[in-house]
C-alpha angles and dihedrals in degrees: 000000000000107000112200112204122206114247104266104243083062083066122115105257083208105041084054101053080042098060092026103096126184106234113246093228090174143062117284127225106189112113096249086049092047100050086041092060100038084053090047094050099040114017139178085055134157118229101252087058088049088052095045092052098045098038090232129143115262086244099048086049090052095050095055096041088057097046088047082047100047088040089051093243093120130020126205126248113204087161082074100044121126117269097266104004113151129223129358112294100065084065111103120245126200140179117296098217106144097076087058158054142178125209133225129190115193099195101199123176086266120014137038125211129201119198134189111213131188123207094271090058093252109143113239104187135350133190132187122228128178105251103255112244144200137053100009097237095066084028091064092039088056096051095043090058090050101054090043079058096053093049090053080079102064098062090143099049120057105230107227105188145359118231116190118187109193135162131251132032112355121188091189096186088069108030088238127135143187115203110171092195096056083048083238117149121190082338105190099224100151097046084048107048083041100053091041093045104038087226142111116271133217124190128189144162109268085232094048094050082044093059099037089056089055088053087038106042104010130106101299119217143200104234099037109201123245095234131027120187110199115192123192135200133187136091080341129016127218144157137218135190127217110199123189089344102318135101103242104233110166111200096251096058140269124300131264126242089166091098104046113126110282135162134178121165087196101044095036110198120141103292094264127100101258101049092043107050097023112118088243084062091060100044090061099046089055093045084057089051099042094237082124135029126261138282112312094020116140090223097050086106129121089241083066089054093048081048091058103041086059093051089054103266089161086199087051090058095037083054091047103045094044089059089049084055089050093053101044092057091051088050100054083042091065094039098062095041087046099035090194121179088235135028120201126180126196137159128091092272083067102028106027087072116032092169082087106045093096080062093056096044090043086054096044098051089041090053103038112086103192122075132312110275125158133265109228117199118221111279088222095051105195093355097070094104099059090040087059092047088048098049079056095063087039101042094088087052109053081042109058101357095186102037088049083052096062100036083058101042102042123112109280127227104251116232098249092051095049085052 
């Protein structure tokens, strides 16, 4: 099926603030938010439990269990009820995650994955696509159809909200981004996936997403830590900070790391961070070397490189462990600048190749000059990319439940009519 798209400037202006959502990337206290994840996270679980682990009152608990019921958030199992309990409140209740999905769209320079999410974060279903490219218009409206494709699959589930996770600039109140490598300015991807798709959009910086799945789906601990610094390293490299339980997104975009101070004889680049460690860096290096064949090969990939390394290619190792030099000394540069309480790392040029991490760890320990404190690798290894697109889609959601709920489910504008 062709799907024509209006030109964007014919689109609703509010129609599109209405379905243009700003992603939730932290931990939510309001009471809905708070039984949801404690559902989410123990289920199936009994009231009382739920009121013992969020502090909250019995009646508030209940109020809150019965809404999520009556919305279709949570189900009851009094297959699961105590021998003897008495009324209702003693029956377990759990996530109702079979009647829905959310969908998350990582748009990389490359490569652009589609995931299908349901409401615990797993990942149902995921599909690569290249990243369309030229001028941005057709490029949206290719991407638009391809996602409208993808959703053609999920009949049986209803599809609540579209996450999209992108480089570059986000201006993710209005769905809008600048990516300067994609050659997109002010590009409007959220007004137009949401116009498309006739769903609520959410649009986040891919470091960002990355981070607040690490503080969403990761291993959750008991004593969460104040601070939290995640680095990421691939075609690009980023970082993001979650303070007191939030991504920190300032409205004019994330930072840049991608011009620290960076040299590697054997890696080139132009002595700063980006152009030494990127994916793109290693390939040519490896092209230089002949690990790898020359300009245009299919196999001219840094998978083919990891490939070699593993089969004893002793320059493909050289190549990979001195990135992983190059980034461990980045990493230790922004931890003594940052002092956070915890450091996380994800990304393939961290997780495709293991065999290097020690590296990383060694250069970073050698460089920092604060005390010791631990690397963490991403919980999610190469899917990271898809999970923080994912925790985008989802982020509305864990946040206000019920208020998500009705945003996604309420009668939508038809075209003719926005137009």
């Amino acid at each position: 099926m062709r799907t024509t798209l209006a030109p964007v400037s014919h689109l609703h202006p509010l129609r599109s603030r209405h379905q243009v959502v700003p992603p939730a990337l932290r931990v939510a206290d309001g009471a809905a938010a708070a039984v949801f994840a404690a559902v989410r996270l123990r289920g199936p679980v009994a009231r009382d439990a739920i009121a013992g682990s969020t502090k909250l009152s019995i009646a508030t608990v209940n109020r809150q269990v019965t809404a999520l019921l009556e919305a279709g958030l949570l189900r009851e199992r009094a297959d699961l009820a105590t021998s003897g309990a008495i009324g209702r409140p003693r029956v377990p209740v759990e996530i109702n995650h079979e009647p829905y999905l959310t969908v998350g769209v990582h748009i990389g320079a490359k490569t652009t994955s589609i995931v299908a999410t349901d409401l615990f974060g797993r990942t149902l279903d995921a599909v690569e696509t290249p990243t369309p490219r030229g001028a941005q218009g057709p490029a949206l409206a290719a991407l638009a159809a391809s996602v409208q494709r993808y959703l053609s699959r999920w009949h049986r589930r209803q599809t609540l909200w579209i996450g999209v996770a992108t480089g570059g600039i986000v201006d993710s109140g209005l769905g809008v981004v600048d990516h300067p490598r994609l050659g997109w300015s002010q590009a409007p991807v959220g007004p137009v996936l949401a116009d498309t798709l006739g769903l609520p959009v959410s649009v986040a910086a891919h470091v960002d997403a990355m981070a607040a799945a690490e503080l969403l789906l990761g291993v959750r601990r008991l004593n969460a830590p104040a601070t939290s610094l995640y680095v990421y390293a691939r075609e690009t490299v980023g970082y993001a900070l979650i303070i007191d339980g939030r991504v920190h997104s300032p409205s004019s975009g994330p930072g840049t790391i991608a011009n620290l101070p960076a040299h590697s004889e054997l890696l080139g680049g132009t002595r700063v961070l980006e152009t030494t460690v990127s994916d793109e860096a290693v390939v040519a290096a490896a092209r230089r070397l002949g690990v790898v064949s020359g300009q245009g090969s299919e196999v001219s990939t840094v998978a083919a490189v990891v490939t070699a390394a593993r089969r004893g290619n002793e320059s493909a190792q050289r190549l990979l462990a001195e990135r992983a030099r190059v980034l461990g000394e980045a990493v230790a540069l922004l931890r003594d600048l940052l002092n956070p309480d915890d450091l996380v790392v994800g990304g393939q040029a961290f997780t495709e190749y293991s065999e290097t991490l020690t590296g990383v760890e060694a250069a970073y320990a050698q460089r920092s000059v604060l005390a010791s404190r631990e690397i963490r690798i991403t919980a999610f290894g190469n899917r990271v990319q898809e999970v923080g697109a994912g925790v985008v889609s989802l982020g509305a959601l864990y946040a206000d439940p019920l208020g998500a709920l009705r945003r996604a489910t309420r009668p939508r504008v038809s075209a003719a009519v926005a137009h």
